[in-house]
PDB file of the backbone (N, CA, C, O) and the ligand in Angstrom, with CONECT records:
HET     ZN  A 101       1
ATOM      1  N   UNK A   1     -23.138  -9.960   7.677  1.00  0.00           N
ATOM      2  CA  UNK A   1     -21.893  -9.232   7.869  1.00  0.00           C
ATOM      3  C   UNK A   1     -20.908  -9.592   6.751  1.00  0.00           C
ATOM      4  O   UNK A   1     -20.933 -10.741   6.309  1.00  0.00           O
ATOM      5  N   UNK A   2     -19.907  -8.553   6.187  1.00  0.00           N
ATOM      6  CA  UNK A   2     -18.778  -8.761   5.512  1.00  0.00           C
ATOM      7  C   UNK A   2     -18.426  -9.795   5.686  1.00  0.00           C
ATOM      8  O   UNK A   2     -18.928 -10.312   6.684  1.00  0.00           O
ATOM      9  N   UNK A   3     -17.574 -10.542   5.009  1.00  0.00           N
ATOM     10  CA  UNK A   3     -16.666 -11.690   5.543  1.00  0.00           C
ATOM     11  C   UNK A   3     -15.005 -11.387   4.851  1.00  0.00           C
ATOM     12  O   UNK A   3     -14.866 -11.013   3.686  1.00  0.00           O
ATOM     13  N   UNK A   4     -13.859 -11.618   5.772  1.00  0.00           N
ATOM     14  CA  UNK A   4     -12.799 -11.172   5.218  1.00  0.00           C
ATOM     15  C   UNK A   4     -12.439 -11.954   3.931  1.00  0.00           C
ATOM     16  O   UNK A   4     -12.522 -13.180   3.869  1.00  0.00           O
ATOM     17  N   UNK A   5     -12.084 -11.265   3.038  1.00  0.00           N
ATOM     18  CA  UNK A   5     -11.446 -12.319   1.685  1.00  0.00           C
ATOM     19  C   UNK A   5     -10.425 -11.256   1.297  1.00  0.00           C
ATOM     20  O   UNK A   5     -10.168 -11.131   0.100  1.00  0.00           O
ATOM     21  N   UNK A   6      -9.827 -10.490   2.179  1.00  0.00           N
ATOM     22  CA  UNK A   6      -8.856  -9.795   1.445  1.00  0.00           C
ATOM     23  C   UNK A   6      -7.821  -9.393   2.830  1.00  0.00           C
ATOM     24  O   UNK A   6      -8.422  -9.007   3.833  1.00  0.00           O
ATOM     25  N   UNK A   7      -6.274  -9.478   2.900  1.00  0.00           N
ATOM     26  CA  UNK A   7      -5.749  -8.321   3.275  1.00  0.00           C
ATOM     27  C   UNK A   7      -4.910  -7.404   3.334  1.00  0.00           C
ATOM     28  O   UNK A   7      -3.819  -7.887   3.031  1.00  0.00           O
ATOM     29  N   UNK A   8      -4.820  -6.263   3.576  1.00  0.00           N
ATOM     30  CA  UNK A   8      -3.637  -5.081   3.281  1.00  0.00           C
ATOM     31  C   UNK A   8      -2.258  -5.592   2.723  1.00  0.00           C
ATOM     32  O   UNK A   8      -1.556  -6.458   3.245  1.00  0.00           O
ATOM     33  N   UNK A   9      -1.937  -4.736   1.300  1.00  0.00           N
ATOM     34  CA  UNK A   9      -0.525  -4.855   1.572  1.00  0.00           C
ATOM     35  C   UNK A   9       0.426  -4.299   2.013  1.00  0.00           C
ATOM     36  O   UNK A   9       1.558  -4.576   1.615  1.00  0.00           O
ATOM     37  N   UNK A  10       0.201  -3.423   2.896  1.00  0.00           N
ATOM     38  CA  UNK A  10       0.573  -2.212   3.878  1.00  0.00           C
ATOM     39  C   UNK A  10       0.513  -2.729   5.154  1.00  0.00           C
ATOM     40  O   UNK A  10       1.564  -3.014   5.727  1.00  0.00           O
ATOM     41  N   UNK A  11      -0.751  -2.923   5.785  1.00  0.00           N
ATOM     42  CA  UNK A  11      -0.726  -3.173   6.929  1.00  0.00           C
ATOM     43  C   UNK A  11      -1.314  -4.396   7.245  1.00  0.00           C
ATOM     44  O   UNK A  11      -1.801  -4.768   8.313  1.00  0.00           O
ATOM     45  N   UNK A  12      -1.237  -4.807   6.483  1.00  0.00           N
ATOM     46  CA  UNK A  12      -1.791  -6.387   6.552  1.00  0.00           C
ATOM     47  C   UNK A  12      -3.179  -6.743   7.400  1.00  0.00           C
ATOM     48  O   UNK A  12      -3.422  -7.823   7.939  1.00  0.00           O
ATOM     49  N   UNK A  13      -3.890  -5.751   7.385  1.00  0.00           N
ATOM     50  CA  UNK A  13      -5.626  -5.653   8.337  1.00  0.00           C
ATOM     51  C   UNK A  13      -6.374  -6.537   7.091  1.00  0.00           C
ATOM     52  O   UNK A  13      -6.189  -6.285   5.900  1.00  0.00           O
ATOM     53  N   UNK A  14      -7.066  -7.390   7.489  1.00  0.00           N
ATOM     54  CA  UNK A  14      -8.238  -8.098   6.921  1.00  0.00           C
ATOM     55  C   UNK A  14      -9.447  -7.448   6.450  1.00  0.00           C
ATOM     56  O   UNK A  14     -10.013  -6.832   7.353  1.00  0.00           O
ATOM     57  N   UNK A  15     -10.009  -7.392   5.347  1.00  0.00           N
ATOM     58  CA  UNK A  15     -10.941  -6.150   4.902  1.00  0.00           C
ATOM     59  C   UNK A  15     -11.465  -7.327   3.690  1.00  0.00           C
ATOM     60  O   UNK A  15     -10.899  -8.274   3.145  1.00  0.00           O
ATOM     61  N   UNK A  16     -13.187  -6.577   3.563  1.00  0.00           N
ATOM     62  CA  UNK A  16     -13.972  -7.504   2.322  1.00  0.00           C
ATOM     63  C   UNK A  16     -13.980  -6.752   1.355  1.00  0.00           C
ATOM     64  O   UNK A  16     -14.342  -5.575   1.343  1.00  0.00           O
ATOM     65  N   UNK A  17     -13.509  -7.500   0.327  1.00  0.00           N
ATOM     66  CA  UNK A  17     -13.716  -6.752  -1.084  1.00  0.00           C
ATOM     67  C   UNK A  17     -15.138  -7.130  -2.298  1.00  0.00           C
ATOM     68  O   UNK A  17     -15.255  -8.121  -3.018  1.00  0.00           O
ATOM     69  N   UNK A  18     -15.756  -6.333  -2.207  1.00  0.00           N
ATOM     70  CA  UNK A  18     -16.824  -6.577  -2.874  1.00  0.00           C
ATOM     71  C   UNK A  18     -16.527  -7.591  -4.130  1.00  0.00           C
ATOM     72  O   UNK A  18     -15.437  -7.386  -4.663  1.00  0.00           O
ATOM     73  N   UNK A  19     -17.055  -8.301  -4.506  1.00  0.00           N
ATOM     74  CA  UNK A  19     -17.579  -8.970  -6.520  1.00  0.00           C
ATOM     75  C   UNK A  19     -16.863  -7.926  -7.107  1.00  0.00           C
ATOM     76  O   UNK A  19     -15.779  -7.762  -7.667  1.00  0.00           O
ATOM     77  N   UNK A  20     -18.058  -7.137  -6.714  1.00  0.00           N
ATOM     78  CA  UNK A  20     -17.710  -5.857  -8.277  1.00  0.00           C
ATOM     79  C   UNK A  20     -16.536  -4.954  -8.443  1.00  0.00           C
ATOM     80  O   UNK A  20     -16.063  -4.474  -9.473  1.00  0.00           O
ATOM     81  N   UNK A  21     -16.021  -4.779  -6.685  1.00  0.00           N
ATOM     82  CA  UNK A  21     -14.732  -3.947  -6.654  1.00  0.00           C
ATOM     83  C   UNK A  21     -13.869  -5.100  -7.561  1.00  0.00           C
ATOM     84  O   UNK A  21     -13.024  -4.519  -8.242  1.00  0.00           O
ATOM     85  N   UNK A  22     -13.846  -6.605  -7.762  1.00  0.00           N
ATOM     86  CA  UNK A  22     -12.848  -7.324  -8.192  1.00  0.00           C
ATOM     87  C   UNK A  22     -12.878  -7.258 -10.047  1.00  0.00           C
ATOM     88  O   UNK A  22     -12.053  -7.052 -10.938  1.00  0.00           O
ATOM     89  N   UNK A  23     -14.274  -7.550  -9.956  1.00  0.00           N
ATOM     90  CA  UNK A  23     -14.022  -6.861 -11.482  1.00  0.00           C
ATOM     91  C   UNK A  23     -14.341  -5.842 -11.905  1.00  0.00           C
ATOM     92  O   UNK A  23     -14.704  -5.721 -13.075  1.00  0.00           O
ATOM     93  N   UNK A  24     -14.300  -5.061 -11.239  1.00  0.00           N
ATOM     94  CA  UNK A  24     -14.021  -3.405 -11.591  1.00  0.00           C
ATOM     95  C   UNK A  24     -12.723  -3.268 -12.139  1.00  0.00           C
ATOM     96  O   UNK A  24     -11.795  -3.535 -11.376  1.00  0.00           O
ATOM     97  N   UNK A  25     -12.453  -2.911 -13.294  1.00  0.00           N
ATOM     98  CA  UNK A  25     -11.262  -2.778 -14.306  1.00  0.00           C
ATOM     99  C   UNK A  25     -10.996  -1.277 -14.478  1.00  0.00           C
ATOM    100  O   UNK A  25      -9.879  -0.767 -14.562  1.00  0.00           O
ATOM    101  N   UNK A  26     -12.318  -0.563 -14.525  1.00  0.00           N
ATOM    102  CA  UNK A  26     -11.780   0.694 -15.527  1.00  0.00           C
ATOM    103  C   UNK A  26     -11.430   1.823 -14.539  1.00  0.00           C
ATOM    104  O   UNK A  26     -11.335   3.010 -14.852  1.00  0.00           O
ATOM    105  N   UNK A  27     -11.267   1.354 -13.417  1.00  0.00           N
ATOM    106  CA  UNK A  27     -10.733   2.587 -11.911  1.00  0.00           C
ATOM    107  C   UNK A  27      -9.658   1.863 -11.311  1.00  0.00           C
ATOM    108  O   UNK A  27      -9.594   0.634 -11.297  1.00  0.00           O
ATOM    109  N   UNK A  28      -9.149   2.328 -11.012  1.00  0.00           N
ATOM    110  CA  UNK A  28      -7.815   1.808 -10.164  1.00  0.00           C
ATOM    111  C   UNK A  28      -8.142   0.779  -9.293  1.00  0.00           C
ATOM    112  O   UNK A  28      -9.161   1.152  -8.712  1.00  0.00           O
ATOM    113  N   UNK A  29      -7.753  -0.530  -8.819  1.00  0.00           N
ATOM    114  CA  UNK A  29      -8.537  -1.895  -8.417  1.00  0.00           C
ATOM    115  C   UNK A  29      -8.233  -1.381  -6.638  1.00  0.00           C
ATOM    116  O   UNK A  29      -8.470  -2.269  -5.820  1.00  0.00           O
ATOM    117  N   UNK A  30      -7.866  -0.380  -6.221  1.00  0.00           N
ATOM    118  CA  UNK A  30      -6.971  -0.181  -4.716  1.00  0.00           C
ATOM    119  C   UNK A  30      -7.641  -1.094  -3.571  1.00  0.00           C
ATOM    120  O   UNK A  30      -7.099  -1.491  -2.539  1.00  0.00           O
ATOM    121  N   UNK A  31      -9.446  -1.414  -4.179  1.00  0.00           N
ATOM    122  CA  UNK A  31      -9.783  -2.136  -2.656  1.00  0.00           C
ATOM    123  C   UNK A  31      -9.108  -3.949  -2.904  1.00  0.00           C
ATOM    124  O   UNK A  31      -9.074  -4.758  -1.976  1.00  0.00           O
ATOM    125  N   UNK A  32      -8.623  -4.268  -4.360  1.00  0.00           N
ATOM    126  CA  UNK A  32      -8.387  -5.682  -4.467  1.00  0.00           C
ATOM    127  C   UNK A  32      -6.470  -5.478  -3.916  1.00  0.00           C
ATOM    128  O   UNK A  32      -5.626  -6.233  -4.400  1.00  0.00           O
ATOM    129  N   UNK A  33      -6.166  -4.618  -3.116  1.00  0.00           N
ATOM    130  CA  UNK A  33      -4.753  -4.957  -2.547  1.00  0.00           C
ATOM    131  C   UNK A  33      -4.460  -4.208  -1.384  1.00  0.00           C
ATOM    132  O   UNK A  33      -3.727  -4.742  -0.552  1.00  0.00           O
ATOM    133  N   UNK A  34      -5.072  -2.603  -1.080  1.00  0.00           N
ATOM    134  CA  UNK A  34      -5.331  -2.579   0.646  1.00  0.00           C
ATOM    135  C   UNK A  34      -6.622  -2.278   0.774  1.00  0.00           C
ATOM    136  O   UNK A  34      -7.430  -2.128  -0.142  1.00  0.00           O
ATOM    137  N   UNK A  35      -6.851  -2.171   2.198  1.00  0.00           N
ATOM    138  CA  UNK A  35      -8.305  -1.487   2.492  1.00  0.00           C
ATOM    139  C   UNK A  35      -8.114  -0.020   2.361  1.00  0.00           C
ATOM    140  O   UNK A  35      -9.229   0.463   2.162  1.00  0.00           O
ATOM    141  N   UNK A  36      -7.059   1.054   2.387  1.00  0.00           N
ATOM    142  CA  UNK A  36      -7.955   2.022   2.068  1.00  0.00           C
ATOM    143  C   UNK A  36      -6.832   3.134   1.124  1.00  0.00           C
ATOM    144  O   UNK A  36      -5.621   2.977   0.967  1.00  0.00           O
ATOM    145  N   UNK A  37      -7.581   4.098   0.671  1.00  0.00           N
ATOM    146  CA  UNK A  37      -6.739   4.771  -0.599  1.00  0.00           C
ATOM    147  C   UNK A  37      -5.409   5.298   0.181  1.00  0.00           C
ATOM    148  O   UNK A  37      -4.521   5.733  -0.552  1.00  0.00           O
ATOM    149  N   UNK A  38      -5.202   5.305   1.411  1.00  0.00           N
ATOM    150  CA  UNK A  38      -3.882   5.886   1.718  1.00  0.00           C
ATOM    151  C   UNK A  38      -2.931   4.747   1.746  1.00  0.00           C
ATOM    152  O   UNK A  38      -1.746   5.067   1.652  1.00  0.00           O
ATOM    153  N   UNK A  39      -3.190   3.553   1.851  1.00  0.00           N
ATOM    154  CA  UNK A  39      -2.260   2.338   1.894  1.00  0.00           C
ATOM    155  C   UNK A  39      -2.178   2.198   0.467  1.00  0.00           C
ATOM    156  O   UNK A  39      -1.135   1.626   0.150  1.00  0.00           O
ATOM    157  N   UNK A  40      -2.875   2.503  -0.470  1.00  0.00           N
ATOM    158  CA  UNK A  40      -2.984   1.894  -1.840  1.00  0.00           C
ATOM    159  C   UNK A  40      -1.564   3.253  -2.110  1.00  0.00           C
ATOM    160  O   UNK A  40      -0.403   2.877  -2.274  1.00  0.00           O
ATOM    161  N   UNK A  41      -1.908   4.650  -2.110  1.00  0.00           N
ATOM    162  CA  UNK A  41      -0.684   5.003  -2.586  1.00  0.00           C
ATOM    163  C   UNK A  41       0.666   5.248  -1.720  1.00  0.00           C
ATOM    164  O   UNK A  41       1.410   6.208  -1.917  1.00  0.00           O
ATOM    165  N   UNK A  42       0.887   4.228  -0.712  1.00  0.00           N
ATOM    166  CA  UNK A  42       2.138   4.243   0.069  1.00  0.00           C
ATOM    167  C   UNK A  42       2.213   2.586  -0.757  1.00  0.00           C
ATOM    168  O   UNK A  42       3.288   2.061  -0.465  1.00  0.00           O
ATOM    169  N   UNK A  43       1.546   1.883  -1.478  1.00  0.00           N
ATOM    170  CA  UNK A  43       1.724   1.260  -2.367  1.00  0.00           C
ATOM    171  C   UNK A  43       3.178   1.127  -3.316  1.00  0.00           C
ATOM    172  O   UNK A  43       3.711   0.136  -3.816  1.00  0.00           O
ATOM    173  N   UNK A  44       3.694   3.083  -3.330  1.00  0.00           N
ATOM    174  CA  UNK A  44       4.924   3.180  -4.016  1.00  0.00           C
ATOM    175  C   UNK A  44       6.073   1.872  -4.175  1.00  0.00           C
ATOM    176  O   UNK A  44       6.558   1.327  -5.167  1.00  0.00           O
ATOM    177  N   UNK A  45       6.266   1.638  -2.552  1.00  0.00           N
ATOM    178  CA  UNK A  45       7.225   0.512  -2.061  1.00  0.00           C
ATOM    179  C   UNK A  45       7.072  -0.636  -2.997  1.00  0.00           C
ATOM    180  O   UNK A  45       8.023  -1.407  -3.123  1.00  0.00           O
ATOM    181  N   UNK A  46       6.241  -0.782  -3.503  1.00  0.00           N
ATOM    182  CA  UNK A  46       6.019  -2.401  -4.221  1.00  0.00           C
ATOM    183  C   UNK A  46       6.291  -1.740  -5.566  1.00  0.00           C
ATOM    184  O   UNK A  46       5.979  -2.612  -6.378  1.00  0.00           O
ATOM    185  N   UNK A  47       6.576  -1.002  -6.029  1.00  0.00           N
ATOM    186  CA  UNK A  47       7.474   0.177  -7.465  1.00  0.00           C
ATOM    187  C   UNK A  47       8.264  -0.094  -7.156  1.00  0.00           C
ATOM    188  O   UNK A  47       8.820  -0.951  -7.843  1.00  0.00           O
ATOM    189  N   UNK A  48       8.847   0.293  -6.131  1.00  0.00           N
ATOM    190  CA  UNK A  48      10.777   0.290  -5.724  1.00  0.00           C
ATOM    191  C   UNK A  48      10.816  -0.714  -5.847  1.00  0.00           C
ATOM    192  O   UNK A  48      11.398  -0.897  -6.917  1.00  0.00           O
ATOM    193  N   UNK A  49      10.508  -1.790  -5.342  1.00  0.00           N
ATOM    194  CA  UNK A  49      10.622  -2.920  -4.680  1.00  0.00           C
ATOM    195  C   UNK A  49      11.225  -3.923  -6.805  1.00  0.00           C
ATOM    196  O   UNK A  49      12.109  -4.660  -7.241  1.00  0.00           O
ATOM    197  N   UNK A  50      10.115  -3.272  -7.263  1.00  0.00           N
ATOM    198  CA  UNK A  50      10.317  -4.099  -8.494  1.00  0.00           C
ATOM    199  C   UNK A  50      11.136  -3.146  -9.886  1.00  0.00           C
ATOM    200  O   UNK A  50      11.083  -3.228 -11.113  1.00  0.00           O
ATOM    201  N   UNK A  51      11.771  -2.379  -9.039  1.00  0.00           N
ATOM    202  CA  UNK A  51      12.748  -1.179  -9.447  1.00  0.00           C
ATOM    203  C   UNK A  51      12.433  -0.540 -11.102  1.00  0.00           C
ATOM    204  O   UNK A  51      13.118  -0.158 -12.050  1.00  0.00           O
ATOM    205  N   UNK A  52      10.798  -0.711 -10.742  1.00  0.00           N
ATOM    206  CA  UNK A  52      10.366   0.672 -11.866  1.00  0.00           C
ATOM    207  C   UNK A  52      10.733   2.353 -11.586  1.00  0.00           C
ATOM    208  O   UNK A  52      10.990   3.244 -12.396  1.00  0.00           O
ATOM    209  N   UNK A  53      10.636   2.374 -10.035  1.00  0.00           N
ATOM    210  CA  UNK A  53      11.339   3.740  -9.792  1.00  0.00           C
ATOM    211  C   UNK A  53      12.771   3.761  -9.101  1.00  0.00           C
ATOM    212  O   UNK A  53      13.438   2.757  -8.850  1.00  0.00           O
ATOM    213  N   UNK A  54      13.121   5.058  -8.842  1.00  0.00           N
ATOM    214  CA  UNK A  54      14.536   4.776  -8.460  1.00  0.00           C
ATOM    215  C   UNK A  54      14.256   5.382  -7.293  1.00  0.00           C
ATOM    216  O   UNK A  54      13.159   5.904  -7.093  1.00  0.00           O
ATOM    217  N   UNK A  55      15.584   5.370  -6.078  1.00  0.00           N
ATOM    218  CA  UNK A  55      15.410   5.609  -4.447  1.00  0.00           C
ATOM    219  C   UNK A  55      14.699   6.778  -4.316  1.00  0.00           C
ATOM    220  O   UNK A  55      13.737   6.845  -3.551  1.00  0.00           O
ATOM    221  N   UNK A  56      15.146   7.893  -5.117  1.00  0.00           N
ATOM    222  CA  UNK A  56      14.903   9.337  -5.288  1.00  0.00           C
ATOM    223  C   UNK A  56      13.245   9.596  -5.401  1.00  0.00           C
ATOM    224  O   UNK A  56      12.656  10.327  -4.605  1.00  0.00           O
ATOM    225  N   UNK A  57      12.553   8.867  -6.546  1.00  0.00           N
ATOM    226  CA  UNK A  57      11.128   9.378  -6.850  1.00  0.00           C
ATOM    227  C   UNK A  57      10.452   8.072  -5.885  1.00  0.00           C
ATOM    228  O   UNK A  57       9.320   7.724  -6.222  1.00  0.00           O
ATOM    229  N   UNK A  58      10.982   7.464  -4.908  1.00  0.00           N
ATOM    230  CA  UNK A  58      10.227   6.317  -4.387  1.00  0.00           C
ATOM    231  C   UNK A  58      10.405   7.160  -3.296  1.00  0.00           C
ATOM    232  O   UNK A  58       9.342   7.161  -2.674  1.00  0.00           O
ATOM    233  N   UNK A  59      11.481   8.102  -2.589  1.00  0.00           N
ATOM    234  CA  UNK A  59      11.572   9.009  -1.330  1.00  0.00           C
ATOM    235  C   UNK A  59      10.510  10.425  -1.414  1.00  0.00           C
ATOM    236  O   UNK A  59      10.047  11.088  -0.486  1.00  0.00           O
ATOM    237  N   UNK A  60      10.350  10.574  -2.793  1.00  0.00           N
ATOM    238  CA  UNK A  60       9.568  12.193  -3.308  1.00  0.00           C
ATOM    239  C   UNK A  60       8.004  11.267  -2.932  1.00  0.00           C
ATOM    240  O   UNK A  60       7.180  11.685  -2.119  1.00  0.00           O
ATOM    241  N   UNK A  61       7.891  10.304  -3.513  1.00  0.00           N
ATOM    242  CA  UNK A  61       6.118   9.380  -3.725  1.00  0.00           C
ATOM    243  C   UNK A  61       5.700   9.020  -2.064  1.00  0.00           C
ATOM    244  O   UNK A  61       4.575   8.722  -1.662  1.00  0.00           O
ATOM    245  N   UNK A  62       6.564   9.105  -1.504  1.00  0.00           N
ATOM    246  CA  UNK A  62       6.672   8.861  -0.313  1.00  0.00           C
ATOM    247  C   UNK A  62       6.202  10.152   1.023  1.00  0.00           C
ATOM    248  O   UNK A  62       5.329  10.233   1.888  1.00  0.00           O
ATOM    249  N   UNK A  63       7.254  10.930   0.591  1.00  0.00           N
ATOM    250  CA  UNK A  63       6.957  12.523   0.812  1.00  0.00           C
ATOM    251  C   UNK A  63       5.199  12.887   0.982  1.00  0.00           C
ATOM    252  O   UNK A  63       4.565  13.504   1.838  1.00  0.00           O
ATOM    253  N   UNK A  64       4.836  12.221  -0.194  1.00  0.00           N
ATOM    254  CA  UNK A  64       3.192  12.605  -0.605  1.00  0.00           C
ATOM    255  C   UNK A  64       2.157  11.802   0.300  1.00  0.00           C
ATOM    256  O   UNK A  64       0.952  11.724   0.062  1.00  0.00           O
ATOM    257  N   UNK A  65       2.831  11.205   1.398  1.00  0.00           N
ATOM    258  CA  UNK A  65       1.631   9.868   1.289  1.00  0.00           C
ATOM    259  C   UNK A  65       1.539  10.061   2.817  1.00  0.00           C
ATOM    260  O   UNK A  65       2.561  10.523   3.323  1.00  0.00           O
ATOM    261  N   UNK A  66       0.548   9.807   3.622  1.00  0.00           N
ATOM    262  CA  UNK A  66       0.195  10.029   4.816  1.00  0.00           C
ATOM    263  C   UNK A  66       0.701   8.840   5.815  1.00  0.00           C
ATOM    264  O   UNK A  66      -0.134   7.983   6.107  1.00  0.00           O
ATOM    265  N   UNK A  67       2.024   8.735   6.359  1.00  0.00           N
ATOM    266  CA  UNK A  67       2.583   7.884   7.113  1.00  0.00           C
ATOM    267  C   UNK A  67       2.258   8.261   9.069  1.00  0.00           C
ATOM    268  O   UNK A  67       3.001   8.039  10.025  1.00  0.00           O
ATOM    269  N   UNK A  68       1.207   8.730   9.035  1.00  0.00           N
ATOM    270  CA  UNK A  68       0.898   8.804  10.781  1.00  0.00           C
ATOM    271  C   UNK A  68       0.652   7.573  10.814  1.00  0.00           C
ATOM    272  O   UNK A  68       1.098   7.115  11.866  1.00  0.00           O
ATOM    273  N   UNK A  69       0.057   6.627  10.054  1.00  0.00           N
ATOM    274  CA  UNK A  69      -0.292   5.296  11.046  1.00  0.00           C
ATOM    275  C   UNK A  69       0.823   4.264  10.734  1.00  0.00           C
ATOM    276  O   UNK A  69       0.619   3.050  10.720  1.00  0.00           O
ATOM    277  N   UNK A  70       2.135   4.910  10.462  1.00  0.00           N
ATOM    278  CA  UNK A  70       3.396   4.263  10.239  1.00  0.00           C
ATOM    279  C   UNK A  70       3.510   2.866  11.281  1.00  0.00           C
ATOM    280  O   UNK A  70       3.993   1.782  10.953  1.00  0.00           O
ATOM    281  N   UNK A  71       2.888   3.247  12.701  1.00  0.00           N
ATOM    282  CA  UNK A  71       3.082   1.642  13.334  1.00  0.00           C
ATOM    283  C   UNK A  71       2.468   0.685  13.563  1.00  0.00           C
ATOM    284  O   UNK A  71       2.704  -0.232  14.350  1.00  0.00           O
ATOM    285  N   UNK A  72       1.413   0.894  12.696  1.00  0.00           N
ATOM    286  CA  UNK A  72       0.430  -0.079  12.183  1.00  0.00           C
ATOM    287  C   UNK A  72       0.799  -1.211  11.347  1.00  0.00           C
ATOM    288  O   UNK A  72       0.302  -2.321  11.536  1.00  0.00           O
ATOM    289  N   UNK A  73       1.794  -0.942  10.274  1.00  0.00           N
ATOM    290  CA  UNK A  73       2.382  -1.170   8.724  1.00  0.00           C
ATOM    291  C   UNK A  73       2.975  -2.900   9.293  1.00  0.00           C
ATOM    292  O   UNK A  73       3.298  -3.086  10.466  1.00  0.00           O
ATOM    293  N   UNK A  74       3.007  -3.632   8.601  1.00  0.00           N
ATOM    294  CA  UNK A  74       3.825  -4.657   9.049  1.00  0.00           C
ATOM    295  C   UNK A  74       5.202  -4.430   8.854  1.00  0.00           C
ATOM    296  O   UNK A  74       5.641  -3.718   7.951  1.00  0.00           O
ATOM    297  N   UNK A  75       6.003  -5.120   9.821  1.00  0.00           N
ATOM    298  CA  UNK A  75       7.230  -5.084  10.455  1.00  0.00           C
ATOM    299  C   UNK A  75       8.151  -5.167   9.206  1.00  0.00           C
ATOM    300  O   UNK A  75       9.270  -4.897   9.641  1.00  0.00           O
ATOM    301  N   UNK A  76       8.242  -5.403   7.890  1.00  0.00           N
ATOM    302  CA  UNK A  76       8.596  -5.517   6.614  1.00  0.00           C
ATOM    303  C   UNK A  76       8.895  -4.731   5.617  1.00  0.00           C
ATOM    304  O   UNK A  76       9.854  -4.805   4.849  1.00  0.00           O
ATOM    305  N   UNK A  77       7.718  -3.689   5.671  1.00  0.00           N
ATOM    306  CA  UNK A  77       6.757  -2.795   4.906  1.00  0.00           C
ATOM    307  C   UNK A  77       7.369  -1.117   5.794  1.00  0.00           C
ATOM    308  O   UNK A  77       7.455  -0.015   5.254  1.00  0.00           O
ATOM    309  N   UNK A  78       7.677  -1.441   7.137  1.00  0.00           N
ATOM    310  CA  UNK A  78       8.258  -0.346   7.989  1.00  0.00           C
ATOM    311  C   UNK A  78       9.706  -0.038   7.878  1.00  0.00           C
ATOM    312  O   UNK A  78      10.323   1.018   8.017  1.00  0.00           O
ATOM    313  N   UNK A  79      10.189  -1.599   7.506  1.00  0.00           N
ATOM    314  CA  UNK A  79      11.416  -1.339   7.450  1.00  0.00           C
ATOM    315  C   UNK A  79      11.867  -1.134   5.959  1.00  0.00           C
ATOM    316  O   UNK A  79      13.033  -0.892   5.646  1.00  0.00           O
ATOM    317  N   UNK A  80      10.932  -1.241   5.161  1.00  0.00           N
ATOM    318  CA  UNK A  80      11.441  -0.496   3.396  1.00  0.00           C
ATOM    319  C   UNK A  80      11.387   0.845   3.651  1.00  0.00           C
ATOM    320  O   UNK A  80      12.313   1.493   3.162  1.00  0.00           O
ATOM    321  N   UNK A  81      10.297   1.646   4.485  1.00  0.00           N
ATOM    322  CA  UNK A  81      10.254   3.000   4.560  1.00  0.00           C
ATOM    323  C   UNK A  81      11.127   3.649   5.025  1.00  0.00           C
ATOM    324  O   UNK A  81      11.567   4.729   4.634  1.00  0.00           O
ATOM    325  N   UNK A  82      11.610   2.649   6.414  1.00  0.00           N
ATOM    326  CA  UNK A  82      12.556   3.791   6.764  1.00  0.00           C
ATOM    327  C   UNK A  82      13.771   3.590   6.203  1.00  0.00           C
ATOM    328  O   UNK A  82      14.645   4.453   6.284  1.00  0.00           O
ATOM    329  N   UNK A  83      13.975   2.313   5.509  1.00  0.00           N
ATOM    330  CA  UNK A  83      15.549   2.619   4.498  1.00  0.00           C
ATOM    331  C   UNK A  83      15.419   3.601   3.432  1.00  0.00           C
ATOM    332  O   UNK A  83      16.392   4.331   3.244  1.00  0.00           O
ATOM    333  N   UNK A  84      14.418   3.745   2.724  1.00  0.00           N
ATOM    334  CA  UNK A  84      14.276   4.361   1.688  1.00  0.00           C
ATOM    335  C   UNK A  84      14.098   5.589   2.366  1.00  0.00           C
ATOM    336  O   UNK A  84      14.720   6.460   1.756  1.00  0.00           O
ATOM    337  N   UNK A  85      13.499   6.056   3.397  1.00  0.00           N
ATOM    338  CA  UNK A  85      13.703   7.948   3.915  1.00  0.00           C
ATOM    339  C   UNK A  85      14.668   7.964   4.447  1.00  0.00           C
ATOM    340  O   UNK A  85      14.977   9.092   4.831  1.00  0.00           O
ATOM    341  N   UNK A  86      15.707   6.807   4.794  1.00  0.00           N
ATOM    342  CA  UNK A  86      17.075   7.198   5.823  1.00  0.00           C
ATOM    343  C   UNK A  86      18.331   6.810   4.978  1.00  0.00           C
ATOM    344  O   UNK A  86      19.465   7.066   5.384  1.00  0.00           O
ATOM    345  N   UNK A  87      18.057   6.090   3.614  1.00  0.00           N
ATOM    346  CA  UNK A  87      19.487   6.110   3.685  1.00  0.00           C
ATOM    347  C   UNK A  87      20.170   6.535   2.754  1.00  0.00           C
ATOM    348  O   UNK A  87      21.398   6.541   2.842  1.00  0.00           O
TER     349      UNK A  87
HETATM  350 ZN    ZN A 101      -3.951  -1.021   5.271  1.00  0.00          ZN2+
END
């Protein structure tokens, strides 16, 4: 069986990341920071967060990204979203 060595930076779930996903360089690394491509691009937040984007294209990147399992997210990560769509 898998063994956990990784988890979400979204929702903080425990997930195995292969060897090769780690040095896999030439594709986007998304399994070495969440488990799955919809947490990787609600990822935006960690942009804002290090204010490469501004409130505006971090609310539009946001817009794009599939937030139904919004109460999953850790308690942290929920509350960047909803400042950034509410205020
Ligand atoms: Zn996740």
């Amino acid at each position: 069986m898998d063994y956990i060595n990784a988890h979400c930076a979204i929702c903080g779930a425990g997930y195995h990341v292969c060897q090769s996903c780690l040095e896999t360089r030439q594709f986007k690394p998304w399994r070495t920071v969440t488990d799955t491509v919809s947490h990787f691009k609600n990822s935006i937040l960690h942009d804002f967060e290090i204010r490469s984007v501004d409130r505006q294209a971090a609310r539009d990147a946001l817009a794009e990204c599939d937030l139904s399992d919004l109460d999953i997210y850790l308690p942290e990560i929920q509350a960047r979203i909803e400042e950034i769509l509410h205020s």
